[in-house]
C-alpha positions, 0 to 999 in steps of 0.5 A: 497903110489902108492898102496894107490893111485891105490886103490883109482883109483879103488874105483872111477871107481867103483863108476863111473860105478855102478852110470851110471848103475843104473836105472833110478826111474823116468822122469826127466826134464831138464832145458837147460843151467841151470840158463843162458837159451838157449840163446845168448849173441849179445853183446858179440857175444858168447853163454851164457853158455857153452851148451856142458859142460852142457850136458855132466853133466846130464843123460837122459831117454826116457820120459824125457823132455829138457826145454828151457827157451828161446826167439824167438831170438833163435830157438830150433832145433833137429836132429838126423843127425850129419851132419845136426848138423855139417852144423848148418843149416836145409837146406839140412834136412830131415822132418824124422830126424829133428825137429824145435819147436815153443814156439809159440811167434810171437813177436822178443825178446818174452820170450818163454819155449819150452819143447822137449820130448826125444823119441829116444835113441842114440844121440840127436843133438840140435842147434839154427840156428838162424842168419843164423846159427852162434848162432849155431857156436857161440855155442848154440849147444849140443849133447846128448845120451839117454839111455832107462831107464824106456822107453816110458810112454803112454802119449809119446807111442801112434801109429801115426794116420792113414793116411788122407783119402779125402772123396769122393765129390759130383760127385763120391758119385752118381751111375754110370751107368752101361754099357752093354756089347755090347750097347743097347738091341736090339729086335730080329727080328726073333721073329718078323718075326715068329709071322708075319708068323703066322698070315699068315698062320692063316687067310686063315684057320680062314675065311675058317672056317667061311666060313663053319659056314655060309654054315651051 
């Protein structure tokens, strides 16, 4: 019987690691908290389902999408820091590790679905921090891990955009000036004088010429 038993302990273990093993076909959305939503039970004062045991059954892919059928009650919160995760609050967060996503309702209480791609492997945080956190610690909250899969597909795999450049306004688009070193040109007044000592010098020899001319 224990022979039996050890060999059917074996035979799942087996199934358990050939079925985490297998890759991935396809992308795959994700309908958080399956038929209850991402949502919060005021009444009760408790999430509507448990988040964490529903995680814990699905796997995830790069590319894949989670779904939250939700309302603007909630909000949709994704880090990658687990202390942030830990705090159920954006406080202290960092713009490079975590992520607040709008389903674009500006009315309380307006249904709303918010998709959120997984971009990145390792562990993913989610958690509303709504009512100053104590959705978030009232358990609307999970943590998942994303493997590779098939990886990025192009929709989700472009760069970033170049860094925004301010043109250049109607002041720094003129000319400028150019300075010359040492000011203005000036003019040379040895030039000048030298020019002067010529013609000092020609007019006694132009009159004694004429001079000559007339004799003659």
């Amino acid at each position: 019987m224990k022979t039996i038993l050890l060999n059917l302990t074996v035979i799942a273990l087996l199934i358990t690691v050939v079925a985490s093993d297998t890759p991935a076909t396809a992308y795959t959305n994700h309908t958080v908290g399956g038929p209850a939503g991402w949502s919060f039970d005021a009444i009760n004062n408790i999430s509507a389902t448990n988040y964490s045991s529903w995680a814990a059954n699905q796997t995830y892919n790069l590319g894949d999408y989670l779904i939250f059928n939700t309302n603007t009650n909630q909000t949709v919160i994704q880090t990658y820091n687990e202390t942030t995760f830990s705090s159920c609050t954006t406080d202290d967060a960092s713009d490079d590790d975590t992520f607040h996503y709008n389903g674009g309702g500006n009315e309380f209480g307006q249904n709303v679905t918010i998709a959120v791609p997984l971009t990145t492997t390792g562990t993913n945080y989610f958690f509303s921090d709504a009512e100053d956190g104590l959705q978030c610690q009232r358990g609307v909250a999970f943590e998942i891990s994303v493997n590779r899969g098939l990886g990025l597909p192009p929709s989700l795999n472009q760069p970033p955009p170049p860094p925004y450049i301010e043109p250049p306004g109607p002041e720094t688009s003129q000319m400028t000036p150019v300075n010359i070193n040492g000011g203005s040109p000036e003019i040379d007044n040895s030039a000048l004088r030298s020019v002067a000592n010529m013609r000092f010098l020609l007019s006694p020899l132009l009159i004694g010429v004429t001079s000559l001319l007339l004799a003659f």
